[in-house]
N, C-alpha and C positions, 0 to 999 in steps of 0.2 A: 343733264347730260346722260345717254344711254350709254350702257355698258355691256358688252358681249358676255354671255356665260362660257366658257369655252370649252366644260369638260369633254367635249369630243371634236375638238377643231383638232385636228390631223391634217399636215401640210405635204402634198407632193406633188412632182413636175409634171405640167398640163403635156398631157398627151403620153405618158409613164404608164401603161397598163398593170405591170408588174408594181410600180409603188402604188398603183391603187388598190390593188388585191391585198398591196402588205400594211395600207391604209384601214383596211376593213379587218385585218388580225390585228392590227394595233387594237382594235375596240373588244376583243376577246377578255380581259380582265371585269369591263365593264359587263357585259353579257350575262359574265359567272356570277357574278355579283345578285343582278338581276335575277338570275335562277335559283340562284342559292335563296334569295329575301322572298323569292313566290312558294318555294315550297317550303319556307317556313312560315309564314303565313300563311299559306290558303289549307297546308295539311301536318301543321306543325309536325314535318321531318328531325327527327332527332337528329340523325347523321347531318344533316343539311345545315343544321343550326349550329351544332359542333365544326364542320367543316366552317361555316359562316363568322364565327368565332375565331380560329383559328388565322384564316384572310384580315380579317381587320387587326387582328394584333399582327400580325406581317406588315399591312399596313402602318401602322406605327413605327414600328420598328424602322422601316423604311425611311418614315422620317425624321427620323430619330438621326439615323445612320448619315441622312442627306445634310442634315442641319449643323452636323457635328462635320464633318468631311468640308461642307460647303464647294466641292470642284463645280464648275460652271459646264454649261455645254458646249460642244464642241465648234457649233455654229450657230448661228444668228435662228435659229429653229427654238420654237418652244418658250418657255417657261420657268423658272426655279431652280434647283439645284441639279444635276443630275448623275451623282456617283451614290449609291449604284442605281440600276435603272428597274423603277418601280415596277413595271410592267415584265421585267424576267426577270424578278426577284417573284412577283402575284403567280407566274402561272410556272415557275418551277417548286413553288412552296406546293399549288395547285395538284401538278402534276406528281409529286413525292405523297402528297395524303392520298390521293386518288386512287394510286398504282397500289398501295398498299392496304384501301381500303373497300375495294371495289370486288364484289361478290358477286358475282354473272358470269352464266357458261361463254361470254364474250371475253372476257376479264383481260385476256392478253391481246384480244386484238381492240378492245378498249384502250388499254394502257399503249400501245401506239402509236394511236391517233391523237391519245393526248400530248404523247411526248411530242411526235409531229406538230401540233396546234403551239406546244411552248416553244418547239426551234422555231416555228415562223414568226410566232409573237417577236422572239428573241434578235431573230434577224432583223425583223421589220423595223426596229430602235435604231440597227448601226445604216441600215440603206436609205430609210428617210431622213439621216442624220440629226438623230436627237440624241445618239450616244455614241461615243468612243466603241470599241470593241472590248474594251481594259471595265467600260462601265455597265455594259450588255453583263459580262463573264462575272462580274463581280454581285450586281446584280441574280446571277443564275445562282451562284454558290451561295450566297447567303438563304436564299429562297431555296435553294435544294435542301442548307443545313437545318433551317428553322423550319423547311416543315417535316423532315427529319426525326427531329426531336417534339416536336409537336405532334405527331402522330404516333411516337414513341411511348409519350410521358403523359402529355395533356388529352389528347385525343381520348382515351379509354376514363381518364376519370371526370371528363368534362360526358362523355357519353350516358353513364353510370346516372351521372348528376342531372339529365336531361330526360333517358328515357324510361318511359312509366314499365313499372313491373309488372309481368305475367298477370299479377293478380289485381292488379288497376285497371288494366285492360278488360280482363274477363266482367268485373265489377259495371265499367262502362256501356260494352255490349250487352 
């Protein structure tokens, strides 16, 4: 018997222009993901890998939080648990290390767009109905607090711990 992999089956109503755009910001978690794991691979990015670090243990935590709650979905949509919602829990934790950690004469009108990217992530949950609005919000908080404190506390000594010094560098080149 075959089996679907589904990590990006995303469901919305045939002929919905708007749920298919908010179909394609559903997949923003997945993307970051992707971004974050190529530049730390291809150019071993400190920041990237700390940021990378950071997302997975959200990650967990998420299902930690899901497993323990266990609330169901709202509707016949989806998959597993869903209080809070992984996806604006990923890109508001995203969105808190970013804004905080983002060094470019853009810097504010970066932080933004990101914010922008996490409200539509965050929407796109309650309109294609894979969460309550109570599991979006709950989802956002926890993701806002955890990465919060993870760009607070763990971000600088996980950086520290990652990236080579002045004098490793110069040794290299």
């Amino acid at each position: 018997m075959r089996q679907a992999f589904k990590l990006t089956h995303i469901e919305y109503q045939e002929g919905d222009n708007i749920g298919k755009l908010l179909a394609v910001a559903s997949l923003v978690p997945i993307l970051l993901l992707q971004s974050l794991g190529t530049l730390v691979l291809y150019n071993f990015n400190a920041e990237a890998l700390v940021m990378l670090i950071g997302q997975l243990l959200n990650e967990a935590l998420n299902y930690v939080l899901k497993d323990s709650i266990k609330e169901p979905r709202p509707f016949d949509v989806g998959t597993g648990y869903a209080m809070p919602s992984s996806h604006a829990q990923f890109v508001w934790f995203f969105f808190v290390v970013f804004s905080h950690r983002i060094e470019h004469r853009f810097s504010t009108l970066l932080s933004i767009g990101v914010f922008g990217l996490a409200a539509a992530v965050s929407y796109s949950r309650v309109y294609l109905q894979y969460h309550t609005i109570e599991q979006v919000w709950a989802g956002a908080a926890v993701g806002f607090m955890s990465g919060f404190f993870y760009q607070l506390i763990f971000y600088p000594l996980l950086l520290r711990l990652f990236k080579p010094s002045k004098q490793i560098k110069q040794k290299v080149e």
